[in-house]
Structures are given as structure tokens and as C-alpha cells.
C-alpha positions as CSV (number, residue, x, y, z in Angstrom):
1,X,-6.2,16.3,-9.9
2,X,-7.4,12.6,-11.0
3,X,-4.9,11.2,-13.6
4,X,-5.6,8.8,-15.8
5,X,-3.3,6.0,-16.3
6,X,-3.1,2.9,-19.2
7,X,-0.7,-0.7,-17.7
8,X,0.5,-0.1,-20.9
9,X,2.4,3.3,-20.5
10,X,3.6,2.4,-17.0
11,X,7.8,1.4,-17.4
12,X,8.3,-2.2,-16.3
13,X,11.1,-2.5,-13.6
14,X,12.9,-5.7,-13.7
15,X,13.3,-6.2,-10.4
16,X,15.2,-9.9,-11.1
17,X,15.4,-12.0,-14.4
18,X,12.2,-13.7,-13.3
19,X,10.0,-11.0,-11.7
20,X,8.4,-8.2,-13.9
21,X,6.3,-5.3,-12.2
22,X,4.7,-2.1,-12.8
23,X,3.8,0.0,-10.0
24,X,1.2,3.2,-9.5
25,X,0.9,4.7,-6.3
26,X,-1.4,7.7,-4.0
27,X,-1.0,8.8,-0.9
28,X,-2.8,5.8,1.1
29,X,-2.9,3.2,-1.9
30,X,-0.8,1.4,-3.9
31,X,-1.2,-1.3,-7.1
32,X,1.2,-3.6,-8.8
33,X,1.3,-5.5,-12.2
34,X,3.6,-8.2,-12.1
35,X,4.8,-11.3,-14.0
36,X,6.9,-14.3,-12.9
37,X,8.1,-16.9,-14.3
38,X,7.4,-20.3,-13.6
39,X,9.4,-21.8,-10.1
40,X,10.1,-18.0,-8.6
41,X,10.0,-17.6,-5.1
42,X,8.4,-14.9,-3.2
43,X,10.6,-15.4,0.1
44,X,8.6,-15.6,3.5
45,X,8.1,-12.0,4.6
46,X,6.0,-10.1,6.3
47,X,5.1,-6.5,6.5
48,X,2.9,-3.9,8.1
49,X,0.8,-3.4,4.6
50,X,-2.7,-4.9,3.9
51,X,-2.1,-6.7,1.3
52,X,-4.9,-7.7,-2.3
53,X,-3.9,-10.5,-4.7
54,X,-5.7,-11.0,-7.7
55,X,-3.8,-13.7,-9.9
56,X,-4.8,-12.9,-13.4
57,X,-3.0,-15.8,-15.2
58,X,-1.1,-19.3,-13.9
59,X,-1.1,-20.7,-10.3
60,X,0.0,-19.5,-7.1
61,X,0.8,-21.2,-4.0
62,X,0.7,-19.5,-1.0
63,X,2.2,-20.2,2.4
64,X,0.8,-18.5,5.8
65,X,2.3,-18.1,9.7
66,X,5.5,-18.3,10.8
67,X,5.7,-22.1,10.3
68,X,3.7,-21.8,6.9
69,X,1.1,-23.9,8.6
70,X,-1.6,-22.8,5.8
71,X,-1.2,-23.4,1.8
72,X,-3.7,-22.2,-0.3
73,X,-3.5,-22.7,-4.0
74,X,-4.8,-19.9,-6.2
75,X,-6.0,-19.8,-9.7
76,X,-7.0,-16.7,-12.3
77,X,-9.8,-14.8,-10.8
78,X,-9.0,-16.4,-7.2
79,X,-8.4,-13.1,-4.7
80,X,-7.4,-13.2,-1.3
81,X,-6.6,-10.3,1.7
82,X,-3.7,-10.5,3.3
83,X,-3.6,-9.0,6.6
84,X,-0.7,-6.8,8.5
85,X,1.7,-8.7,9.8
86,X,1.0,-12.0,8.8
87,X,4.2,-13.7,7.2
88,X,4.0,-15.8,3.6
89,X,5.6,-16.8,0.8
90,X,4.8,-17.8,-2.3
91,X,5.4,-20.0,-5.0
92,X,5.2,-19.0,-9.4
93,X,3.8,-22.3,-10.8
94,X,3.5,-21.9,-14.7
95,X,4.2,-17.8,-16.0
96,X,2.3,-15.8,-13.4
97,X,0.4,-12.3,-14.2
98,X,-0.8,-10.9,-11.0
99,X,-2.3,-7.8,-9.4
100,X,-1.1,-6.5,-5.6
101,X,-3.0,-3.9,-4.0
102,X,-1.4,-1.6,-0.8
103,X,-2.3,0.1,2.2
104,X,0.0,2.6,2.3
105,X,2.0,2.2,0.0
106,X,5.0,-0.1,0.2
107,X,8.2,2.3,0.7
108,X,10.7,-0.2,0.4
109,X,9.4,-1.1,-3.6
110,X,9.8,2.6,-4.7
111,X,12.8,3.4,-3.3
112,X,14.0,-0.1,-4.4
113,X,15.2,-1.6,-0.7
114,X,13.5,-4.9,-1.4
115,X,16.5,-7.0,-1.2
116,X,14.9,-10.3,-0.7
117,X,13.0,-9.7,-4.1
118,X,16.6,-8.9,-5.9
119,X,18.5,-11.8,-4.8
């Protein structure tokens, strides 16, 4: 059966005083609202997922590889595709409203093992 869902009737987990996120999930697919605030820290990470970001509001900069040897800033409407496997972090400048898409679905958000996000 197709459901139809409104971000507005989603709960929004608090995952840490500065990170904000809704979540809806399928079987192969996954999306994410989230909001940050300004100076959060996405840890470097890396994960088996392919990975959408659509930044929606504020800036975003991102670090790629293992030595973070690529920074790209993004701005609302800016999307990038993050591959499997490819480790980054990222950087909140200003309140951030974002959209993540993943394939599958990330395990570790729903059943809330993301420690380096809860720190």
C-alpha cells in the first residue's frame, strides 16, 4: 500500500541539543529532515550507504577521504552524492535545514546506535 506522509506529522528525534531529524523509511530507501545549529559537527565517518544531500537552508562544509583532502562548500539548492564508503565530515555554518537520502536504509539511525551523532 502507498502511504502518504506530510514532514509535518513526522515526530522530530532530538538526537543531541544541536541536531534535529525526522526520518521515513522503505525497504531499499531511506529520507531524513534535519536541522543543526550553527558550529555542529558531523564527525568523519563512513558507511556502506549511498548517500543524497540536499541543503535546503545555511551552509555546509563538507570534508572527503581519509585525510579530508577535498572541501566543498554547499549552499541551499546545492546537492551532492555521496558514494559507499567514502569517509566525511561535515561542518553546520549558520542554522542548517537539510535533506539526506539512503540506500538501504541506515540501521544504526532507527535503532538509535549512532553514537558519534549523540556525543
Amino acid at each position: 500500500m502507498v502511504q502518504k506522509l506530510n514532514w509535518d506529522s513526522i515526530p522530530t528525534e532530538e538526537v543531541n541539543p544541536s541536531m534535529f531529524r525526522k526520518i521515513v523509511y522503505g525497504e531499499k530507501l531511506m529520507i531524513a529532515k534535519m536541522k543543526f545549529k550553527d558550529g555542529f559537527v558531523v564527525p568523519l565517518h563512513h558507511h556502506f550507504h549511498e548517500q543524497v544531500t540536499h541543503v535546503l537552508s545555511g551552509q555546509i562544509r563538507f570534508w572527503f577521504g581519509e585525510n579530508k583532502e577535498q572541501v566543498m562548500d554547499l549552499y541551499p539548492g546545492d546537492i551532492i552524492v555521496i558514494p559507499p564508503d567514502l569517509p566525511h565530515e561535515a561542518l553546520m555554518i549558520g542554522e542548517v535545514e537539510e535533506i539526506d537520502t539512503w540506500s538501504p536504509p541506515r540501521q544504526d539511525w532507527l535503532d538509535k546506535t549512532d553514537d558519534y551523532l549523540r556525543k
